[in-house]
C-alpha positions in Angstrom: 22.1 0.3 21.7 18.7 2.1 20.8 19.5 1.6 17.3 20.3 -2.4 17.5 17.3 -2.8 19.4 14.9 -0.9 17.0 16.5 -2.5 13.9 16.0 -5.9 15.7 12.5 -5.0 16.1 11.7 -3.9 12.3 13.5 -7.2 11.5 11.3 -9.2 13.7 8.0 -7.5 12.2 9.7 -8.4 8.9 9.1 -12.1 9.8 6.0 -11.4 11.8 4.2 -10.2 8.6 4.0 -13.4 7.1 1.7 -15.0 9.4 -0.6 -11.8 9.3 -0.4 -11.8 5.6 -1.1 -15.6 5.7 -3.8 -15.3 8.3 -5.5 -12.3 5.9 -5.4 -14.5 3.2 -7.1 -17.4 4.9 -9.7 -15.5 6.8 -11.3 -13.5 4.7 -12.8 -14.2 1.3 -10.5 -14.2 -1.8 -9.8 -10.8 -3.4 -9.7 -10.4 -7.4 -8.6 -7.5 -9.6 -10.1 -7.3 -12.9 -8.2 -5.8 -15.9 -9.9 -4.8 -19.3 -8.1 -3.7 -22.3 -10.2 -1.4 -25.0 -9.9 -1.9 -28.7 -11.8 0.9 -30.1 -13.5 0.3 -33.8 -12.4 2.7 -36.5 -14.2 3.0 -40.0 -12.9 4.7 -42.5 -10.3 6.3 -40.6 -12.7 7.4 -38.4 -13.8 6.4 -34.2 -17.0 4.6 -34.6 -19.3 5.2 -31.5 -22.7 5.1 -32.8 -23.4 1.5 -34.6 -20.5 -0.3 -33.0 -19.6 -1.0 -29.7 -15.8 -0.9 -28.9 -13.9 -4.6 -28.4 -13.6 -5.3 -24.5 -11.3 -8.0 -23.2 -11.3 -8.1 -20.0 -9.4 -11.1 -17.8 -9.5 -11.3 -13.8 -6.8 -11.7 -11.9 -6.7 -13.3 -7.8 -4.8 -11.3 -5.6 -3.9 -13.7 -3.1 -0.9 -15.2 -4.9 1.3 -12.9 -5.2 0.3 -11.3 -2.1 2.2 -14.2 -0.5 5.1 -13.8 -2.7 5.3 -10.4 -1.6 5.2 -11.4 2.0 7.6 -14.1 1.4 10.1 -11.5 0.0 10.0 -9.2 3.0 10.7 -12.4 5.2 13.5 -13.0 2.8 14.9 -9.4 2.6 15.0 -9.7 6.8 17.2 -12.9 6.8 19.3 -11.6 4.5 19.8 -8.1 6.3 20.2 -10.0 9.3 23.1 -11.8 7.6 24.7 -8.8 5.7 24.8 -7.2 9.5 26.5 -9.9 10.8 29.5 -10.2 7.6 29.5 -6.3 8.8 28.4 -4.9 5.5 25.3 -2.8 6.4 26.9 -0.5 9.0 27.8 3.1 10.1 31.2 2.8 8.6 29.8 1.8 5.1 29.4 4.3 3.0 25.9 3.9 0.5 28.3 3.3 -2.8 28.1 1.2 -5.7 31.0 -0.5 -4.9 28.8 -2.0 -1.5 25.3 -2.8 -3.3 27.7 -5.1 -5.2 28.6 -6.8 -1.9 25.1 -6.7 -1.4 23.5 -7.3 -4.6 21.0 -9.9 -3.7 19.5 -7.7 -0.7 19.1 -4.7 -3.0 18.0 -6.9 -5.7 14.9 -8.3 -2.8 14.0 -4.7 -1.8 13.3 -3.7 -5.5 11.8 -6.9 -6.2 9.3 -6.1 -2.8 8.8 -2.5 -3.6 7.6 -3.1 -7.3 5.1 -6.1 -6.3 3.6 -3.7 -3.5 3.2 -1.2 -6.0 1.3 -3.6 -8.3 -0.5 -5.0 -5.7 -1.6 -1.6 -4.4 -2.8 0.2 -8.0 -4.3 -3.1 -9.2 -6.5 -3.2 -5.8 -7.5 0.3 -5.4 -8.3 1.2 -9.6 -9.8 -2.0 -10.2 -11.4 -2.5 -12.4 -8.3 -1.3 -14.5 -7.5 -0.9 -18.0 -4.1 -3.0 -17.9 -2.1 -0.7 -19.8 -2.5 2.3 -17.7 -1.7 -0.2 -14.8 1.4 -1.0 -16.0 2.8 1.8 -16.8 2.1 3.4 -13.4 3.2 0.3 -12.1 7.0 0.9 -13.9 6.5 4.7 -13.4 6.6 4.7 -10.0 9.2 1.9 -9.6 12.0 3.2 -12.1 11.8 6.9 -11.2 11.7 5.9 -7.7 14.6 3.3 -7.9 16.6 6.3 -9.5 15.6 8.6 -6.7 17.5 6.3 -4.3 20.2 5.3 -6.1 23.9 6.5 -4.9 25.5 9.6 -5.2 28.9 9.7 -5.7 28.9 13.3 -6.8 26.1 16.0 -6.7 23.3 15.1 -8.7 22.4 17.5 -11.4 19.2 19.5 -11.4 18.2 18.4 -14.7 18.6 14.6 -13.2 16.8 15.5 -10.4 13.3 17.3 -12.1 13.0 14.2 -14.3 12.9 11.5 -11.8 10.5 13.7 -9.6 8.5 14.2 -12.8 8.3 10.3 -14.1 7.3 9.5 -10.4 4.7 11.9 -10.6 3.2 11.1 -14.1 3.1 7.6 -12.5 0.9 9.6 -9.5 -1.1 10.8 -12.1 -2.2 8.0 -13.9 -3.3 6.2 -10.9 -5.0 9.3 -9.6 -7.1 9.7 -13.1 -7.8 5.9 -13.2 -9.6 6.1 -9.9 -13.3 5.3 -9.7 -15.2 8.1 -8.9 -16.5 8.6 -5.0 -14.3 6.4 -3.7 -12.4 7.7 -0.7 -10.9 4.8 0.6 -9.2 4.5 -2.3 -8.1 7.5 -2.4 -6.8 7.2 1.0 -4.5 4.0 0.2 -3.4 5.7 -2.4 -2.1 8.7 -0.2 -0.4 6.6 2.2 1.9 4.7 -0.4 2.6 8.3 -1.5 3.6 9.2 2.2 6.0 5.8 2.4 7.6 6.7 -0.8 8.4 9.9 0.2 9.5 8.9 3.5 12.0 6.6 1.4 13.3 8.7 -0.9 13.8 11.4 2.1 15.5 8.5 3.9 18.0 7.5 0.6 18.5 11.6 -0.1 18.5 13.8 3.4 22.1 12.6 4.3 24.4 13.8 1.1 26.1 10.8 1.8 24.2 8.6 3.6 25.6 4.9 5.5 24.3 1.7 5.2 23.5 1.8 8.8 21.0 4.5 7.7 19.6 3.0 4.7 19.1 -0.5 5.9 16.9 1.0 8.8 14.8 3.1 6.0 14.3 0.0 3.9 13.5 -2.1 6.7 11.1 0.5 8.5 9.3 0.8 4.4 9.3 -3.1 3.9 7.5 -3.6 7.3 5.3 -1.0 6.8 4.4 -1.5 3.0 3.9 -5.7 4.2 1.1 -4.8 6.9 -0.5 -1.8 5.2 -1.1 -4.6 2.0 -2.2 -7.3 4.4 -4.5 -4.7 6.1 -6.0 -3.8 2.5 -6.8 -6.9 1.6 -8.9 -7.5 4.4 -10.5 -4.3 3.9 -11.2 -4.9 0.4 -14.5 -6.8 1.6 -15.4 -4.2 3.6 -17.9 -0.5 1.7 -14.7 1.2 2.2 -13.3 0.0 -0.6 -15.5 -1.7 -3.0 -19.0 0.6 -2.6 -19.4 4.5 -3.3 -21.3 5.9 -0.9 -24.4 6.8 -1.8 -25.8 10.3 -2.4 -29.1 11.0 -0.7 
């Protein structure tokens, strides 16, 4: 009964997260990411620094769009798990197979769809201004390697399988990590905590060597409710010197 009520909770916050998201978005002032791209000038063959300045395009980009999308997916993704529950295809006598994500393909489909806007949402915000290529790739880094960490496993994964996802999702870490503007803790400190919900998902999708769906709709609900405040919550803190000024030295 504990685990009915909690997962009715989670999918109530699911909904709930909407109107915070919406109330964020209204409230405070609109946030904007900018992106640059570098074209650096070569003469002769050679990287011209001195007498020419490299070609900067640089385009900005309002956040406030498709952090309603985003929003709007998570309050999708809980009707529809609400649904599945009820056809009795997300429970404890499921196992977490191929053969069920095709029974539920459009729920997987809406997680993945969730998890890679948050990630966008999240690197764009806290390494803005960003050069858009490093953005991206982190941005598909993190998602792939981390859709392959949670994928099904039929049989035992190999080693060799298992030290290349854990090594895309951390040159994925990496990038964001180098792309950071210096002295800025707070986002830093966003940074960590998507780290911490990935992790908690992949534990989630990989402690149980065959895990139900029972199991891993609770872990996707507990990350989609989490990830939906945590991006609301950012984007109100944008405004604040958390986020946007390095403190000063004295």
């Amino acid at each position: 009964m504990s685990i009915y009520l909690s997962r009715g909770t989670a999918l109530a916050l699911c909904l709930s997260q909407t109107a915070m998201t919406i109330a964020a978005i209204v409230y405070f002032p609109p946030v904007k990411t900018e992106f640059y791209i570098v074209h650096p000038t070569i003469i002769n063959g050679t990287l011209d620094t001195r007498s020419h300045t490299p070609s900067l395009i640089t385009t900005t980009i309002p956040l406030s769009t498709p952090l309603l999308i985003c929003s709007c997916i998570a309050a999708i993704f809980s009707t529809t798990t609400a649904g599945l529950v009820e056809r009795g295809i997300l429970q404890q006598d499921n196992q977490y197979t191929y053969e069920t994500l095709n029974e539920a393909g459009m729920w997987d489909l809406l997680f993945w769809l969730h998890c890679s806007l948050s990630h966008y949402i999240l690197i764009s915000i806290v390494i803005s201004p960003a050069d858009a290529y490093a953005t991206a790739l982190a941005v598909i880094l993190f998602t792939y390697f981390l859709a392959s960490i949670c994928q099904p496993r039929q049989n035992q994964p190999s080693m060799t399988q298992t030290n290349i996802n854990l090594l895309g999702l951390w040159a994925g870490l990496l990038i964001a990590f180098y792309n950071l503007p210096d002295a800025h803790t707070g986002r830093l400190t966003a940074l960590c905590i998507t780290c911490l919900l990935d992790y908690m998902l992949g534990v989630g999708h990989t402690w149980d060597p065959m895990p139900t769906m029972d199991t891993i709709t609770n872990c996707r609900l507990f990350w989609v409710c989490s990830a939906s405040f945590c991006l609301a919550g950012l984007y109100g803190a944008w405004h604040d010197h958390l986020l946007i000024e390095a403190p000063q030295l004295q």
